[in-house]
N, CA, C and O atoms as a CHARMM CRD file, in Angstrom:
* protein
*
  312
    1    1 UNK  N     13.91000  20.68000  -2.99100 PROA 1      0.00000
    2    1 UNK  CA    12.80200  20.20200  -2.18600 PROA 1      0.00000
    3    1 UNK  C     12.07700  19.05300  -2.87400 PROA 1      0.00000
    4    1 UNK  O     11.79900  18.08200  -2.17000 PROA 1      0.00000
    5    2 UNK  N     11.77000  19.04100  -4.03500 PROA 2      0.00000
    6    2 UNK  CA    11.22200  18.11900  -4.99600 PROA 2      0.00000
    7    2 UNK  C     12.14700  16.83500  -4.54800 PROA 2      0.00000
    8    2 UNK  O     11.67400  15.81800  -4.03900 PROA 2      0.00000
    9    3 UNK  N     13.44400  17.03400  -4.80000 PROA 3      0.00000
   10    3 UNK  CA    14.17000  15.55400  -4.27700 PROA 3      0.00000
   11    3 UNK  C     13.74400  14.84800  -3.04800 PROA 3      0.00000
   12    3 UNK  O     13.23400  13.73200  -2.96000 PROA 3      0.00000
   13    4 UNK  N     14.04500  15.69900  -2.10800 PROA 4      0.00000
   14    4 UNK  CA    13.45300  14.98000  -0.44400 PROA 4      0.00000
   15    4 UNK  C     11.86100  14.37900  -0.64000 PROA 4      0.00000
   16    4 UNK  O     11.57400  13.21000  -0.38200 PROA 4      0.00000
   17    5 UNK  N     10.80700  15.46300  -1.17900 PROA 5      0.00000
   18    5 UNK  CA     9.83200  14.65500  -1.46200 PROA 5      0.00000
   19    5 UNK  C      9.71000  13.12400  -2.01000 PROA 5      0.00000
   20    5 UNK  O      9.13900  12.20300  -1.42600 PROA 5      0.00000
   21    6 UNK  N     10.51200  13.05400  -3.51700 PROA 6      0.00000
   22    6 UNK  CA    10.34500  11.85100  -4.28600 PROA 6      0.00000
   23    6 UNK  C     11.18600  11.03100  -3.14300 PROA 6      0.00000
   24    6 UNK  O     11.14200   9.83600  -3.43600 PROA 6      0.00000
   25    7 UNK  N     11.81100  11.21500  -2.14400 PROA 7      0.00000
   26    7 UNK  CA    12.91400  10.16900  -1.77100 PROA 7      0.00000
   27    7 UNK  C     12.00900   9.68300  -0.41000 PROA 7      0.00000
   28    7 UNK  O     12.16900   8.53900   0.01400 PROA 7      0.00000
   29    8 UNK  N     11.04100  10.61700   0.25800 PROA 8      0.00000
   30    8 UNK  CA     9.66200   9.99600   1.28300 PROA 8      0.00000
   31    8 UNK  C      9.14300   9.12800   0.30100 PROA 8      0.00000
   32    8 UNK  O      9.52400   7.96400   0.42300 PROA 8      0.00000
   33    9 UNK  N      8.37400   9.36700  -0.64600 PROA 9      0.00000
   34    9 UNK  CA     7.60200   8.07700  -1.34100 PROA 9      0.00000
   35    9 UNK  C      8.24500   7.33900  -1.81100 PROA 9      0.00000
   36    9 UNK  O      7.75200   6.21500  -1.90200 PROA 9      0.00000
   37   10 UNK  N      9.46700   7.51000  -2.28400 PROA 10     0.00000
   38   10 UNK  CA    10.46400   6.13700  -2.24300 PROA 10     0.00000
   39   10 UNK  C     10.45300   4.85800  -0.78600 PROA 10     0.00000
   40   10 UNK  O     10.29400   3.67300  -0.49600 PROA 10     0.00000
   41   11 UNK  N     10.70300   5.98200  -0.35100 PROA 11     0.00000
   42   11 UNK  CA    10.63200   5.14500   1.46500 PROA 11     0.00000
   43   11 UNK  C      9.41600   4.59300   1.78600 PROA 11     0.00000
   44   11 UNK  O      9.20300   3.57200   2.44000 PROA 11     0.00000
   45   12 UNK  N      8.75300   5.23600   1.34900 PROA 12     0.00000
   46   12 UNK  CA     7.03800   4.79900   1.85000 PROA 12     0.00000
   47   12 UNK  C      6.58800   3.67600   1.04500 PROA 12     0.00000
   48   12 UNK  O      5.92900   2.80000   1.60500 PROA 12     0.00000
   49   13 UNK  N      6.83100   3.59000  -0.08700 PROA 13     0.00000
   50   13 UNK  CA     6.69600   2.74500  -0.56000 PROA 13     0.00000
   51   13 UNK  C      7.56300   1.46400  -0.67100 PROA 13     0.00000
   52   13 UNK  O      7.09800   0.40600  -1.09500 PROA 13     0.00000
   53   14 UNK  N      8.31200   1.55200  -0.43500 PROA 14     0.00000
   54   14 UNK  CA     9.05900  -0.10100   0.36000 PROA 14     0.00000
   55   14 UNK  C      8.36400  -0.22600   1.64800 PROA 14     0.00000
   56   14 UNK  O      7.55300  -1.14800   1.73400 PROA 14     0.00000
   57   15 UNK  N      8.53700   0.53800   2.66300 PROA 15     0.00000
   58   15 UNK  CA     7.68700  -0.22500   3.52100 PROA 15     0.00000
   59   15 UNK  C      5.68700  -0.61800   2.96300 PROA 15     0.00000
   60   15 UNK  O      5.38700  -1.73100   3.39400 PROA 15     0.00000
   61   16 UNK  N      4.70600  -0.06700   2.32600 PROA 16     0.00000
   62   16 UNK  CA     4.07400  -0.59200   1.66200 PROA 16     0.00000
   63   16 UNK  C      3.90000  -1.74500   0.87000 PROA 16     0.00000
   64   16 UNK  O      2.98300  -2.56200   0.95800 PROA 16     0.00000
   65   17 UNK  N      4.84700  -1.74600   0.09400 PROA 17     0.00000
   66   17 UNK  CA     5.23700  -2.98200  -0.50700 PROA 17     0.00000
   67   17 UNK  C      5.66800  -4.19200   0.54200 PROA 17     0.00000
   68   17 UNK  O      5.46900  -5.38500   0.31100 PROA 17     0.00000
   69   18 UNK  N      6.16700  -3.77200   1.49500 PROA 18     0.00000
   70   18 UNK  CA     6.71300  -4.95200   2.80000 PROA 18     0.00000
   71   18 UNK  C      5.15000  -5.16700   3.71700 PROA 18     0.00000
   72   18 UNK  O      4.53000  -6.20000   3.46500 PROA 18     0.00000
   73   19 UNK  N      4.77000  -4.54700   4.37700 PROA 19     0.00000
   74   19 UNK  CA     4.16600  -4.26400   5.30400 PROA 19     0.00000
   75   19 UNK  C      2.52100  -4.27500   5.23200 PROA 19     0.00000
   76   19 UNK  O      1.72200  -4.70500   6.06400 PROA 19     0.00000
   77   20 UNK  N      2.25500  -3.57000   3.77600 PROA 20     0.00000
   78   20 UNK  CA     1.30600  -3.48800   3.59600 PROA 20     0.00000
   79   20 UNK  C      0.07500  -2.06700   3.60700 PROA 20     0.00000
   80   20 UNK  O     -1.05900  -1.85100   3.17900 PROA 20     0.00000
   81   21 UNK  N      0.93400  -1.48900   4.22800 PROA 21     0.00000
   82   21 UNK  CA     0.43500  -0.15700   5.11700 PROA 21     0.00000
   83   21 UNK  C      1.78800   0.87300   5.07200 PROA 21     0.00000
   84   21 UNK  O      2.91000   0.37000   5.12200 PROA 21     0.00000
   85   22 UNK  N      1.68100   1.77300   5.01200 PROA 22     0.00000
   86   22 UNK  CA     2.60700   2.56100   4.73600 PROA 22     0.00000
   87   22 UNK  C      2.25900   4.20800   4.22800 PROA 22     0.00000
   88   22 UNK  O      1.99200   5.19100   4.91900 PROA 22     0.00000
   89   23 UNK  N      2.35300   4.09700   3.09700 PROA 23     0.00000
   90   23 UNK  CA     1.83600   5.20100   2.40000 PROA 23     0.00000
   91   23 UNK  C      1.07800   6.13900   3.10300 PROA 23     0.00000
   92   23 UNK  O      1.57600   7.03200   3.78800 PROA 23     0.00000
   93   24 UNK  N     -0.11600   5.95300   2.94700 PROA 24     0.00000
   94   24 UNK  CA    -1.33300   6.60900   3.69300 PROA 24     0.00000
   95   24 UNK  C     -1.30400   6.78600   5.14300 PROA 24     0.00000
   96   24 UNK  O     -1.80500   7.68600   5.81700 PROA 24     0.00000
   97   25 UNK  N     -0.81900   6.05400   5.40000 PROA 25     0.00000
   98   25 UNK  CA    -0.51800   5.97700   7.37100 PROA 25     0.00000
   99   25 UNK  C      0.34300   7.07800   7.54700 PROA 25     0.00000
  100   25 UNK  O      0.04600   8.09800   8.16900 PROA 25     0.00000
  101   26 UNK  N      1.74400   6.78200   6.81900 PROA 26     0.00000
  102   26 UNK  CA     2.70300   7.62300   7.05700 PROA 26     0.00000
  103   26 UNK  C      2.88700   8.90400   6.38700 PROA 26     0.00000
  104   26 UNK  O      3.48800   9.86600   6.86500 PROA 26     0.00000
  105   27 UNK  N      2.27200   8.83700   5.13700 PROA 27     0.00000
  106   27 UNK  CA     2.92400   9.68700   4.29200 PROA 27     0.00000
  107   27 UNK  C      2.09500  11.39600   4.11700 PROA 27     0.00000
  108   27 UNK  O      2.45900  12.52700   3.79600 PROA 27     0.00000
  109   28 UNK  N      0.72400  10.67600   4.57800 PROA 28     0.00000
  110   28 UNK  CA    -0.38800  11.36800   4.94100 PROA 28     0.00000
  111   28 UNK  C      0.07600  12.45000   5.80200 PROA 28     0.00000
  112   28 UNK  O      0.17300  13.57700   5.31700 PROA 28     0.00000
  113   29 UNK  N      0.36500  12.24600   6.99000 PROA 29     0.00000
  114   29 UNK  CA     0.95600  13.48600   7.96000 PROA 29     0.00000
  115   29 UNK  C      1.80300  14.17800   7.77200 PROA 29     0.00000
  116   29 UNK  O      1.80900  15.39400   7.96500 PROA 29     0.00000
  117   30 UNK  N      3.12200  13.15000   7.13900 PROA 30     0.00000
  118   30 UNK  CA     4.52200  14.01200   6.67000 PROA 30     0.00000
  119   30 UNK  C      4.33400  15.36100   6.01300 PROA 30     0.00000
  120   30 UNK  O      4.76500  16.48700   6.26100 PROA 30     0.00000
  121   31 UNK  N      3.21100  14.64100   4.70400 PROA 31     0.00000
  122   31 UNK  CA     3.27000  15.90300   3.54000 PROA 31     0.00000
  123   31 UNK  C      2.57500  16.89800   4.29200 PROA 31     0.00000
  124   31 UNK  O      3.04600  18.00100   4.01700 PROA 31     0.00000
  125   32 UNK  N      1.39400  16.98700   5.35700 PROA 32     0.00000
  126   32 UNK  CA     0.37100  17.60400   5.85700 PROA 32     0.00000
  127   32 UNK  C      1.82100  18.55100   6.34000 PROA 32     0.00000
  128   32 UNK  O      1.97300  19.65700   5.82200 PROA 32     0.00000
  129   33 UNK  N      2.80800  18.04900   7.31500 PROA 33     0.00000
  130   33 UNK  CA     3.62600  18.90000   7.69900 PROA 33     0.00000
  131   33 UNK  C      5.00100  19.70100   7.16400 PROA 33     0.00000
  132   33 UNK  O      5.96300  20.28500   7.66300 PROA 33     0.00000
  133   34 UNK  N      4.48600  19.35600   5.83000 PROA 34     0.00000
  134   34 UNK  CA     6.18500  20.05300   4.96900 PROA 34     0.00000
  135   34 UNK  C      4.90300  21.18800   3.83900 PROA 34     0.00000
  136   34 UNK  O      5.25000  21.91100   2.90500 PROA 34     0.00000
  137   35 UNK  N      3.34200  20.96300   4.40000 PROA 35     0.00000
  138   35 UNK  CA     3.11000  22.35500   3.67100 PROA 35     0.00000
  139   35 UNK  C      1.79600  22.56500   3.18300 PROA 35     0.00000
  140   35 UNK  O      0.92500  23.43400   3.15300 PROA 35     0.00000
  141   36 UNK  N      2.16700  20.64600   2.57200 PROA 36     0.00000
  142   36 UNK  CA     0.51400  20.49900   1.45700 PROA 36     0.00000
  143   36 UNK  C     -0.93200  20.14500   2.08800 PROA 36     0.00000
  144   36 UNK  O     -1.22500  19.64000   3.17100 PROA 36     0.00000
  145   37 UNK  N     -1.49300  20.46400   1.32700 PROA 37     0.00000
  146   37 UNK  CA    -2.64900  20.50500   1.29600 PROA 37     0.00000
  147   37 UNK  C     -3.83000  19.02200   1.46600 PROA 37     0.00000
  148   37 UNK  O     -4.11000  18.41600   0.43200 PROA 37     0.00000
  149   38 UNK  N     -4.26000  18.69100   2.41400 PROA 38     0.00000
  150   38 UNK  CA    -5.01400  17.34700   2.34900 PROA 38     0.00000
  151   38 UNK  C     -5.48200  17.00500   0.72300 PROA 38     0.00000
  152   38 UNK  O     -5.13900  15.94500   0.20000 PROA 38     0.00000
  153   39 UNK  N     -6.10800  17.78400   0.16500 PROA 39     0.00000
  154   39 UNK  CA    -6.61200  17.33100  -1.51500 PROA 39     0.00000
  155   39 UNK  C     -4.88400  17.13600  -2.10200 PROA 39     0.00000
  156   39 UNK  O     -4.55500  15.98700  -2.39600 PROA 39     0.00000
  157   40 UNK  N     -4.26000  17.80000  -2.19400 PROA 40     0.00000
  158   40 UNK  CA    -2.68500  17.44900  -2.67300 PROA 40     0.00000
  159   40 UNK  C     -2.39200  16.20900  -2.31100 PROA 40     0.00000
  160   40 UNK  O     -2.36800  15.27600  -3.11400 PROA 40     0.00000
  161   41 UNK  N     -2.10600  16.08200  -0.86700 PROA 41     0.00000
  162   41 UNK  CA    -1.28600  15.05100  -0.39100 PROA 41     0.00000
  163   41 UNK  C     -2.18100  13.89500  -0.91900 PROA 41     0.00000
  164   41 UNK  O     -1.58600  12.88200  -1.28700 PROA 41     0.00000
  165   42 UNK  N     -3.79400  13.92500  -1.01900 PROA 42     0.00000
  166   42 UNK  CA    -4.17100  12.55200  -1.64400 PROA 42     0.00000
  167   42 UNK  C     -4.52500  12.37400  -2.74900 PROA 42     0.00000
  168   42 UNK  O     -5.32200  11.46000  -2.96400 PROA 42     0.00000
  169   43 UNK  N     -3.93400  13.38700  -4.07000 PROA 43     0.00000
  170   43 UNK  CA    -3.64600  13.32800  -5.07000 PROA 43     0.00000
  171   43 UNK  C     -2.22100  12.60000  -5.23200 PROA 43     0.00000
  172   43 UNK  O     -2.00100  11.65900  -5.99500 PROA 43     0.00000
  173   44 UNK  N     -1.44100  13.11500  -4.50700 PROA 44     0.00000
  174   44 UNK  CA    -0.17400  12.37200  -4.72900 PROA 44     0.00000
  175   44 UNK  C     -0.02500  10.72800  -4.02900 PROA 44     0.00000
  176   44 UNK  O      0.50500   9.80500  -4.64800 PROA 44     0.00000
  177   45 UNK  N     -0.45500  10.62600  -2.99200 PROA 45     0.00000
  178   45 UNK  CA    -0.65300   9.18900  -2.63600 PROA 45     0.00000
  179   45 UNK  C     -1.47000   8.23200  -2.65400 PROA 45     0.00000
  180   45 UNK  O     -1.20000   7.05500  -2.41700 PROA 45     0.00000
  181   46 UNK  N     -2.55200   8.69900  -2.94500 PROA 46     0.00000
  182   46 UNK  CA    -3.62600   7.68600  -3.38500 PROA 46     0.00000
  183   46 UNK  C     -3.47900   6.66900  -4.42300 PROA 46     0.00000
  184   46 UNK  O     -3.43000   5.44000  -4.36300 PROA 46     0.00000
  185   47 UNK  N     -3.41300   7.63500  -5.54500 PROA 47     0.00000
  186   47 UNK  CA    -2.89500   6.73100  -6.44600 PROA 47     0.00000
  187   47 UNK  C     -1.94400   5.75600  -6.76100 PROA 47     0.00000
  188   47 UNK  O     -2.15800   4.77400  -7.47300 PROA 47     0.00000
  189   48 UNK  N     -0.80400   6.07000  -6.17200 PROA 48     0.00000
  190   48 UNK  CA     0.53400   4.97600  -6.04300 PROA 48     0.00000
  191   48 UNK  C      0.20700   4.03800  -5.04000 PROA 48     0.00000
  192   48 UNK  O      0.85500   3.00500  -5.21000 PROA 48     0.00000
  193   49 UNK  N     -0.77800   3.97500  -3.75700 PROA 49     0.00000
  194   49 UNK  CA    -1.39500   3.25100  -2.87600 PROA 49     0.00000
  195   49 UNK  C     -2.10500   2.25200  -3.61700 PROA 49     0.00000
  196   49 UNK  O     -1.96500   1.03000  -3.56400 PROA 49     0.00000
  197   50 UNK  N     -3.03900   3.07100  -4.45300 PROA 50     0.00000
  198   50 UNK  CA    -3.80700   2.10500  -5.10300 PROA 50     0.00000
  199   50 UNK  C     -3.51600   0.87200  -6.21200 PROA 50     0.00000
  200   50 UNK  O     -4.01100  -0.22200  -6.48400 PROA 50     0.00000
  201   51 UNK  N     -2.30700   1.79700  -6.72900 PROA 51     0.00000
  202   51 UNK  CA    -1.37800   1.31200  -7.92800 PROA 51     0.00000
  203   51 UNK  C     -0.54200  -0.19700  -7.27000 PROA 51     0.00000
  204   51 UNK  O     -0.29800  -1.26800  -7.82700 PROA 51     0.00000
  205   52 UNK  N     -0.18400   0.41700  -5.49700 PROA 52     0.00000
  206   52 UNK  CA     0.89100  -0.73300  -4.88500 PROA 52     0.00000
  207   52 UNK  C      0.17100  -2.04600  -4.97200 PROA 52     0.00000
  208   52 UNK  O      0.65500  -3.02600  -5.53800 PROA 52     0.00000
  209   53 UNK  N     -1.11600  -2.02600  -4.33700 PROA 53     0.00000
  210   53 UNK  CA    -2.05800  -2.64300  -4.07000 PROA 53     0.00000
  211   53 UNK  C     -2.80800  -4.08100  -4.94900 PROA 53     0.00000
  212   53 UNK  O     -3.05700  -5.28500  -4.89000 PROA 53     0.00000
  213   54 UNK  N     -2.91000  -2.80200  -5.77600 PROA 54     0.00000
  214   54 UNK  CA    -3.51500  -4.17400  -7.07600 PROA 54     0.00000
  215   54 UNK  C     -2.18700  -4.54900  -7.48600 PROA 54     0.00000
  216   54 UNK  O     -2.26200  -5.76400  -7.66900 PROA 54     0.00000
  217   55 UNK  N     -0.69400  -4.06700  -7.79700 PROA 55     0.00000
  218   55 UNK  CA    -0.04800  -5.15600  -8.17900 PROA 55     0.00000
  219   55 UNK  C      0.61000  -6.16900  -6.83900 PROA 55     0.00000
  220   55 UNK  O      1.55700  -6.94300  -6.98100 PROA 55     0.00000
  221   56 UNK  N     -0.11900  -5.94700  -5.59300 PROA 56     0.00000
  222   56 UNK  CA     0.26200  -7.05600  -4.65400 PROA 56     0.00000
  223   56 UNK  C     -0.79900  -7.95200  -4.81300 PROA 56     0.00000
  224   56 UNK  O     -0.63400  -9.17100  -4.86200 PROA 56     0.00000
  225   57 UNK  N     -2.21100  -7.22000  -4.92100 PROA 57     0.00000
  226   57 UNK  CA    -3.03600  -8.86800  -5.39500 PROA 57     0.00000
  227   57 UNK  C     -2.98300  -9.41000  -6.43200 PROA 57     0.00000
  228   57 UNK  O     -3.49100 -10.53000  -6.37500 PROA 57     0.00000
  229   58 UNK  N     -2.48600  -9.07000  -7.66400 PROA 58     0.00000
  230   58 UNK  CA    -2.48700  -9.54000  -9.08800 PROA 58     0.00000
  231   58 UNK  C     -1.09600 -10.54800  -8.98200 PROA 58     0.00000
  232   58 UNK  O     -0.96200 -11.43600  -9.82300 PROA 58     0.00000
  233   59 UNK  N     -0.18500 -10.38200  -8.02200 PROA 59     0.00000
  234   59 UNK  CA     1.31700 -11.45400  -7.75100 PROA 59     0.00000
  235   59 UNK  C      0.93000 -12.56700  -6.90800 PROA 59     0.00000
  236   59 UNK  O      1.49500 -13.66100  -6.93900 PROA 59     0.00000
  237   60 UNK  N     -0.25100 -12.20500  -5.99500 PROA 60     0.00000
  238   60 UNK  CA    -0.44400 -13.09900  -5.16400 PROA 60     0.00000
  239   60 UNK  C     -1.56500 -13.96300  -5.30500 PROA 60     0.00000
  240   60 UNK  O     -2.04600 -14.82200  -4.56500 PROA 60     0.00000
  241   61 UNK  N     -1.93600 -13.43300  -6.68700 PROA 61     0.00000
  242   61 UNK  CA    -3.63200 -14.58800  -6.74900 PROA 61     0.00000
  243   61 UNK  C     -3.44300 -16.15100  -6.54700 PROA 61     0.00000
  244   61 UNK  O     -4.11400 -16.98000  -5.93300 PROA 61     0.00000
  245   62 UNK  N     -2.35600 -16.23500  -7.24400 PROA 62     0.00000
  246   62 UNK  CA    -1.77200 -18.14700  -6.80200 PROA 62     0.00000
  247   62 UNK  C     -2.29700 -18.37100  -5.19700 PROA 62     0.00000
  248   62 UNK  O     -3.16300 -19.09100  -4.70100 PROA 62     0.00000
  249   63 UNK  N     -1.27200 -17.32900  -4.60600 PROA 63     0.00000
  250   63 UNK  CA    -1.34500 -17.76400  -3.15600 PROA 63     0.00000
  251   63 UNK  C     -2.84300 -17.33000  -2.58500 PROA 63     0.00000
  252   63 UNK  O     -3.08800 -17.46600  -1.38600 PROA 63     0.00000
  253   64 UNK  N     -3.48100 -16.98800  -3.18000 PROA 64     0.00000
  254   64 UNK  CA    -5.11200 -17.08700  -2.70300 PROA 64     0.00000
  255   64 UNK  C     -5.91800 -18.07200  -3.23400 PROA 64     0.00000
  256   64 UNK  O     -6.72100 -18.69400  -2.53800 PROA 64     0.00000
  257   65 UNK  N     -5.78600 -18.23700  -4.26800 PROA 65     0.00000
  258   65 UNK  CA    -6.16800 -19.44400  -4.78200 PROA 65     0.00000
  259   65 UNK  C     -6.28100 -21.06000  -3.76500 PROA 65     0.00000
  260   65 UNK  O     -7.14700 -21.86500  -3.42600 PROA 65     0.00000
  261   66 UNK  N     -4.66600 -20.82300  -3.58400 PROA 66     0.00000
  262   66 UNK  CA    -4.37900 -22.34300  -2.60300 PROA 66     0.00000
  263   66 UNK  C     -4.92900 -21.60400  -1.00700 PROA 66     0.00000
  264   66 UNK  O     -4.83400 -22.38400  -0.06000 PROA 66     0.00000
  265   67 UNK  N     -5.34200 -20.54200  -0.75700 PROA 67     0.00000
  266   67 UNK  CA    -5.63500 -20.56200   0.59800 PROA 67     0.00000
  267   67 UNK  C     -7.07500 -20.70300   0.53600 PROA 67     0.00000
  268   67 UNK  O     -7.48100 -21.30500   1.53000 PROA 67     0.00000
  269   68 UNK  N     -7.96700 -20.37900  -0.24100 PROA 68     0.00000
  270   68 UNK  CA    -9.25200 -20.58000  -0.37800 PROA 68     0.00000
  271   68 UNK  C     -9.50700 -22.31200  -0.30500 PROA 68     0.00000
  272   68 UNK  O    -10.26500 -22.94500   0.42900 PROA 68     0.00000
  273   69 UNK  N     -8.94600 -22.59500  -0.93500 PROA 69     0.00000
  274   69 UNK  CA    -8.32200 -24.17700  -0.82800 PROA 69     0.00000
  275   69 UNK  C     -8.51800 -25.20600   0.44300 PROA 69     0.00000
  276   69 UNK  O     -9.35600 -26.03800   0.79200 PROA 69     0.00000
  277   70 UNK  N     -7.38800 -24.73000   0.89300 PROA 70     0.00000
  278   70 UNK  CA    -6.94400 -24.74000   2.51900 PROA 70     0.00000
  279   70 UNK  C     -8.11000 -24.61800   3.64700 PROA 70     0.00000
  280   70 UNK  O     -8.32900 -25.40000   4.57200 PROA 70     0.00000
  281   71 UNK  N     -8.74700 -23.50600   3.33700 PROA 71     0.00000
  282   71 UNK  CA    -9.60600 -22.80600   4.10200 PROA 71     0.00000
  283   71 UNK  C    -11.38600 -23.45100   3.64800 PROA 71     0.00000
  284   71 UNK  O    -12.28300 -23.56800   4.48300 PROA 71     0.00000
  285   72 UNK  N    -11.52300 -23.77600   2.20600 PROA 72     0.00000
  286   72 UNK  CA   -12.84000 -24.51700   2.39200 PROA 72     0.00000
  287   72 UNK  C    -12.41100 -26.23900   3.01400 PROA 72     0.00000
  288   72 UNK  O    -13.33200 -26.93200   3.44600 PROA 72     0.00000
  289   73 UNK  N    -11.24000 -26.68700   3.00000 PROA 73     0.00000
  290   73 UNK  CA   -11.51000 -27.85600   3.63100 PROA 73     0.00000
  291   73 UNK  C    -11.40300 -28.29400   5.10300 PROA 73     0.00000
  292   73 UNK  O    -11.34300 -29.36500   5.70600 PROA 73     0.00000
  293   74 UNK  N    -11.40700 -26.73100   5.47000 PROA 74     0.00000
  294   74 UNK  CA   -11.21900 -27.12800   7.24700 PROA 74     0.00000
  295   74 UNK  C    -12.77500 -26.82900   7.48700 PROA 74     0.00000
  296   74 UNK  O    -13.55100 -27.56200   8.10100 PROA 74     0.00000
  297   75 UNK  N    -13.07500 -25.59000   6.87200 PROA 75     0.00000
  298   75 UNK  CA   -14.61400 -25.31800   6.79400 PROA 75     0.00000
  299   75 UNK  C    -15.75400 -26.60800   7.13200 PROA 75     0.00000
  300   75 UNK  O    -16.54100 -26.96200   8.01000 PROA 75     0.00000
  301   76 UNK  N    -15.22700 -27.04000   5.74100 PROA 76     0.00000
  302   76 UNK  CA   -16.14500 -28.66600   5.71300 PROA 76     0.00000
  303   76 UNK  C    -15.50100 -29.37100   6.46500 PROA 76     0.00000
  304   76 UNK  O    -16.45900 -30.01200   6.89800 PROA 76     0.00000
  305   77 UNK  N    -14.53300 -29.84000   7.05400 PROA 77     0.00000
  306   77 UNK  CA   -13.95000 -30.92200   7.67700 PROA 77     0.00000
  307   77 UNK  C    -14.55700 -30.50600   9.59300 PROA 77     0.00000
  308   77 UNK  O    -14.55900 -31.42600  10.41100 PROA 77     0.00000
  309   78 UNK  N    -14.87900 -29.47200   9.89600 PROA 78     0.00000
  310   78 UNK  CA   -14.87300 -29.32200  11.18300 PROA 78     0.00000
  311   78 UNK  C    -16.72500 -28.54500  11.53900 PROA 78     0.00000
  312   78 UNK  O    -17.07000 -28.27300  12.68900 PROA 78     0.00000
């Protein structure tokens, strides 16, 4: 049973990593229905949510950087 578990947050987390959303959306109900416990299930996903998260903004600060960019000169231009 432990396997099928680790192999949902495997799954959940590629689409997270893709999508953005994942985890918590999905993973939230699954576990609710194979047994666990709401405090469980967001012991186990919270953290890897949170974990996905900051390393998608810490890869993407470049690309915020140049959109802040982008975005104050239409600001001022219009």
């Amino acid at each position: 049973m432990l396997f099928f578990e680790a192999l949902i947050v495997i799954i959940l987390i590629f689409f997270q990593s893709i999508f953005g959303i994942g985890l918590l959306l999905f993973g939230t109900p699954t576990f609710l229905l194979l047994g666990y416990n709401f405090l469980d299930v967001l012991n186990i996903l919270l953290p890897i949510s949170i974990s996905i998260s900051a390393i998608q903004l810490f890869l993407s600060k470049k690309k915020i950087k140049n959109l802040n960019i982008i975005l104050i000169y239409f600001v001022y231009h219009f």
